[in-house]
C-alpha positions as CSV (number, residue, x, y, z in Angstrom):
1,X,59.0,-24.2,-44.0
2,X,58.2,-21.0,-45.9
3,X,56.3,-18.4,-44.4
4,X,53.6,-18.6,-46.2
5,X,53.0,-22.3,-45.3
6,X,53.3,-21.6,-41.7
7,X,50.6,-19.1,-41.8
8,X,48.5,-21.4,-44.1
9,X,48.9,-23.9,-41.4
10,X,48.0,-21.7,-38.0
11,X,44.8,-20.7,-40.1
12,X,43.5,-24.3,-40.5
13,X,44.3,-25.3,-36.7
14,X,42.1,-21.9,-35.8
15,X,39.4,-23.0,-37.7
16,X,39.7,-26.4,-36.1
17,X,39.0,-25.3,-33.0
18,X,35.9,-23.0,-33.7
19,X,34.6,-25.8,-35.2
20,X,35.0,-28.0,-32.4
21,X,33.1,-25.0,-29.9
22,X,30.6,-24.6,-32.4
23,X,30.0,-28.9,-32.1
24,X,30.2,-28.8,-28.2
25,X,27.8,-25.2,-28.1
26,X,25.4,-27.2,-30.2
27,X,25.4,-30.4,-28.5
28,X,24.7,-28.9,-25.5
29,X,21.9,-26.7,-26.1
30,X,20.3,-29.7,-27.8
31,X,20.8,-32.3,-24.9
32,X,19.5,-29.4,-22.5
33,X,16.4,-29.1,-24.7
34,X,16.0,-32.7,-25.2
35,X,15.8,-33.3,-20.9
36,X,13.5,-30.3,-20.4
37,X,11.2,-31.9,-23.0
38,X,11.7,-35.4,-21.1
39,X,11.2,-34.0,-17.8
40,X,7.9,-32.0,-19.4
41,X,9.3,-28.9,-17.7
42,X,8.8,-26.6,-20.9
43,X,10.5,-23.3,-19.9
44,X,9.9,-20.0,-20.7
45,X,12.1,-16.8,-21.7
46,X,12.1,-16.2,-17.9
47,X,13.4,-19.3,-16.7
48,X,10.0,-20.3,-15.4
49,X,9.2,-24.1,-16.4
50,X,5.1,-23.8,-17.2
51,X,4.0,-25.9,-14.0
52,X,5.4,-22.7,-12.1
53,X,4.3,-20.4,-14.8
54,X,0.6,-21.5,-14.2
55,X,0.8,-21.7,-10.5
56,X,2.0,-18.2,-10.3
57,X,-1.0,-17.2,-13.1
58,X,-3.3,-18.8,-10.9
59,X,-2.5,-16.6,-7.9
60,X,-2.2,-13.5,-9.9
61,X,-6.1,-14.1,-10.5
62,X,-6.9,-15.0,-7.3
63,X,-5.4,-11.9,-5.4
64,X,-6.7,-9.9,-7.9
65,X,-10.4,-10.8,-7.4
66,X,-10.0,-10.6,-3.3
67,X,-8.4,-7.5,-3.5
68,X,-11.8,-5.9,-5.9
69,X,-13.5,-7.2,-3.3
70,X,-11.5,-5.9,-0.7
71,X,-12.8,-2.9,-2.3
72,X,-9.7,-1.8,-5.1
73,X,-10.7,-0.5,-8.1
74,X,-9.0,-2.4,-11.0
75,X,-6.9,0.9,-12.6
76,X,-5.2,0.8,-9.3
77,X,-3.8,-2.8,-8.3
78,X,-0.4,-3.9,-10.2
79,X,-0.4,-7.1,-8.5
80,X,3.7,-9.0,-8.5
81,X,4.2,-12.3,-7.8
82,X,7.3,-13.7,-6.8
83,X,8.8,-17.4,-8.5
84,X,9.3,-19.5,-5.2
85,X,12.9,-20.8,-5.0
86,X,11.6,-24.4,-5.7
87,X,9.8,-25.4,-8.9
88,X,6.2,-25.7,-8.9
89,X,5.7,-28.1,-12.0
90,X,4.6,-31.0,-9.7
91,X,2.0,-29.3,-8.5
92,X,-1.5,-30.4,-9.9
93,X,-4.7,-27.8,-9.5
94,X,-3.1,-25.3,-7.9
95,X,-5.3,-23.6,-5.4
96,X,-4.3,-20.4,-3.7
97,X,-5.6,-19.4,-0.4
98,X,-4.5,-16.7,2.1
99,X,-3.1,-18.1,4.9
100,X,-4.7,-14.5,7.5
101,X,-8.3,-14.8,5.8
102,X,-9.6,-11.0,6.4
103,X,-6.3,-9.6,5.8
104,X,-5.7,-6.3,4.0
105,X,-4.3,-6.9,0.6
106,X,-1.8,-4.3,0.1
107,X,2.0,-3.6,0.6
108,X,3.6,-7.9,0.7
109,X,1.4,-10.7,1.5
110,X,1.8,-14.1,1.6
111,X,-0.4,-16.6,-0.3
112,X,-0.8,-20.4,0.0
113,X,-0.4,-23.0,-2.3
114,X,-2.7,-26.1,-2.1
115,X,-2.3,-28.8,-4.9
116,X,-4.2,-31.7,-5.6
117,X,-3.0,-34.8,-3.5
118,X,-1.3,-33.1,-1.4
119,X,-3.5,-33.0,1.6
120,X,-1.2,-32.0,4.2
121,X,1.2,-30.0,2.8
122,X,0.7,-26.2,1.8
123,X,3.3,-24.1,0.0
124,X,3.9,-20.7,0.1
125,X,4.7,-17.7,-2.2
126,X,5.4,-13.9,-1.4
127,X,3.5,-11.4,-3.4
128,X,3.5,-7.3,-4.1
129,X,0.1,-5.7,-4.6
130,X,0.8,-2.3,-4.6
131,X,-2.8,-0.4,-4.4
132,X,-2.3,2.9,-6.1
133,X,-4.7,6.2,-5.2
134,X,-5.0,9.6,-4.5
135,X,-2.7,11.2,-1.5
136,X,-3.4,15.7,-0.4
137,X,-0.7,17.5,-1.7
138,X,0.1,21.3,-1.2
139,X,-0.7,23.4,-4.3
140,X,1.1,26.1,-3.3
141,X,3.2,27.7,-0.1
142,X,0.9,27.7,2.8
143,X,2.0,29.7,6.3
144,X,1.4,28.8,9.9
145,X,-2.2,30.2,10.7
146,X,-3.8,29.7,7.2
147,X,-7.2,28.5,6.5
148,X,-6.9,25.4,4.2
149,X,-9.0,26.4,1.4
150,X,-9.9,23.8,-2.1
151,X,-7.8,26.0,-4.1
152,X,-4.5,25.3,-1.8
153,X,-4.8,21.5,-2.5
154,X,-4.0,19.2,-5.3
155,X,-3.9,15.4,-4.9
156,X,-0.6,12.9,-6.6
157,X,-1.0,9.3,-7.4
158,X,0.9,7.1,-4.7
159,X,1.2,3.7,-3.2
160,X,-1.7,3.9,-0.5
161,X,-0.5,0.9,1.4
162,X,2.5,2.6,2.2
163,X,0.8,6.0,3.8
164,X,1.2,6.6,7.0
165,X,-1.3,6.4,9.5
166,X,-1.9,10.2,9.6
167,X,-1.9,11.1,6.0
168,X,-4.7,13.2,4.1
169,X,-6.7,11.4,1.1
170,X,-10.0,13.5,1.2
171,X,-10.0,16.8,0.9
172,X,-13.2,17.8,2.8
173,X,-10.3,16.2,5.5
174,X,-8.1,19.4,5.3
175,X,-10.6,22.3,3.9
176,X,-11.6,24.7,7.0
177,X,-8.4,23.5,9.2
178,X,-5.7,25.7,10.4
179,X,-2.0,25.2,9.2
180,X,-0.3,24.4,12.6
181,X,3.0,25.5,10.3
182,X,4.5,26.2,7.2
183,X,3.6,23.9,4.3
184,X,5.8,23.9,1.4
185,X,4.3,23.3,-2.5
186,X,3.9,19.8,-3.3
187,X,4.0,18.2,0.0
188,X,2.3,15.7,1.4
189,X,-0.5,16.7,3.8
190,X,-1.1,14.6,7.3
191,X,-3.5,15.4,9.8
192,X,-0.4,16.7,12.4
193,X,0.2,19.6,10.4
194,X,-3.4,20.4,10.9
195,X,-6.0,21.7,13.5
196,X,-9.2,22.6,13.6
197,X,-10.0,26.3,14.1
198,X,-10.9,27.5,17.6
199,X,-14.5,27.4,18.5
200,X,-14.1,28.2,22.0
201,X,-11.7,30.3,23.6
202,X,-10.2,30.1,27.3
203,X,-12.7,32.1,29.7
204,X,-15.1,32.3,27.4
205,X,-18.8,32.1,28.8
206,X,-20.3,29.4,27.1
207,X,-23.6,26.9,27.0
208,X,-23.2,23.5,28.0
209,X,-25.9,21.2,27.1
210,X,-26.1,17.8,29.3
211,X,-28.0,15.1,28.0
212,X,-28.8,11.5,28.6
213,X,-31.7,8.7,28.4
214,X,-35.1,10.9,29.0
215,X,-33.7,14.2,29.9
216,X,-31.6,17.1,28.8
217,X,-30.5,20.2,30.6
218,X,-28.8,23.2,29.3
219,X,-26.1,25.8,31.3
220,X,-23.8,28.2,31.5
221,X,-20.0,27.6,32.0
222,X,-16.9,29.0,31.4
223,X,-14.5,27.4,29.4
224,X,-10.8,26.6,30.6
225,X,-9.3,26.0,27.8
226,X,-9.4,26.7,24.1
227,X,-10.8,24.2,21.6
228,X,-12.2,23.6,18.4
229,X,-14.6,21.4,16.7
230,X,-15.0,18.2,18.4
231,X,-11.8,18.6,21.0
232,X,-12.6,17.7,24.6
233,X,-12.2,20.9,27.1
234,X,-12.7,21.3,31.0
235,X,-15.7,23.6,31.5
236,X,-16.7,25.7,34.8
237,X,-20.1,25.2,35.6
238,X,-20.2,26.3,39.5
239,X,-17.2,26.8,41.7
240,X,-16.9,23.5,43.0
241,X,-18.0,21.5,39.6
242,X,-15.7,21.3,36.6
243,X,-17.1,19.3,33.5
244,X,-15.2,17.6,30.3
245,X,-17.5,19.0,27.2
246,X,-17.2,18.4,23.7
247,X,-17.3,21.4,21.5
248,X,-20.4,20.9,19.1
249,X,-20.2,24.2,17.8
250,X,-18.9,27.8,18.2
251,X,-19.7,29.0,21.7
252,X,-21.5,25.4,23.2
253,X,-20.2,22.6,24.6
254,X,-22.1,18.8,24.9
255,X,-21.6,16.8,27.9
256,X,-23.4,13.2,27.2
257,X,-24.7,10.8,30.0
């Protein structure tokens, strides 16, 4: 055989056989589409079929309307819900409810799934709702001892429900505190860092106001410790009588009955 035959003949078997992958390729995607349609589980670019599609729609809605009236504003809720493991195209009316009623909606939550006939079964999903809003940042370098002043703090959009319990939102929070240390530009703010200028100072002579149902009586003390607005200091009032008094204001104290 010449070799020109040979190679005549390699290139017919070659095309042969990307013909036959072509047949199988399409055979397959066509009996794939065919028992989707038959099993009326339409599915979308995602790999969702459309009963789970509208399930997960139908929560999207609903956690969005109890998180505006959990008090979110709508500019700051990008609400993510997870495709359960299991199809949800069997479900009928699918009715989402929160399984802790009075929960916070932020950070993951859980929702529950009724659906229509199904009177004793609930499903489950798992959801994101990140709630985004305004967190106290440093403006600029701030040393131990400063007054916190409006034009030392700027404010960063962030995830609220992961703050921590101590961190600064509102400025009128910060403004007239004393840095406790250093703050560097752009960091986060939290009420640690901060304390409230001194009011009274140790040995200070200072009024102390006592006051309960019907009367009120006002004396002189001395104060044993320092304190600012609103901390709780041991007060002198005779030698044999120490008092705990709130500082009210520079120089007096409030004792309340």
């Amino acid at each position: 055989m010449s070799r020109s035959s040979s190679l005549v003949q390699a290139t017919a078997s070659l095309s042969w056989v990307i013909a036959r992958a072509a047949l199988v390729l399409c055979v397959s995607t066509g009996f794939a589409a065919s028992t989707a349609q038959a099993s009326g589980q339409a599915v979308d670019d995602g790999g969702v079929d459309a009963g789970t599609g509208e399930a997960l729609t139908r929560v999207e809605s609903f956690l969005f309307e109890q998180a505006l009236a959990d008090g979110a504003r709508p500019g700051d809720l990008e609400i993510q819900v997870f495709p359960p493991a299991a199809s949800l195209a069997d479900c009928r009316q699918p009715e989402p409810f929160l399984p802790r009623a009075g929960s916070r909606l932020a950070g993951r939550v859980s929702v529950g799934l009724r659906c229509e006939g199904e009177r004793h079964r609930s499903r489950y999903l798992q959801a994101e709702i990140p709630r985004l809003g305004e967190r106290l940042v440093a403006a600029r370098d701030i040393a131990p001892g400063e007054r916190m002043s409006a034009d030392m703090l700027t404010s960063e959009r962030f995830d609220v429900s992961r703050l921590p319990s101590q961190a600064l939102t509102d400025p009128q929070a910060a403004i007239g505190q004393i840095a406790r240390r250093g703050i560097r530009q752009g960091q986060a703010l939290s009420a640690h860092q901060l304390t409230s200028p001194k009011l009274v100072r140790r040995g200070e002579q200072v009024a102390v106001e006592a006051s309960g149902r019907g009367f009120r009586i006002s004396r002189q003390g001395e104060a044993l410790e320092a304190g600012g607005l609103g901390d709780i200091v041991r007060v002198r009032v005779d030698r044999r009588q120490i008092l705990d008094a709130r500082v009210v204001e520079h120089g007096r104290l409030a004792v309340t009955y």
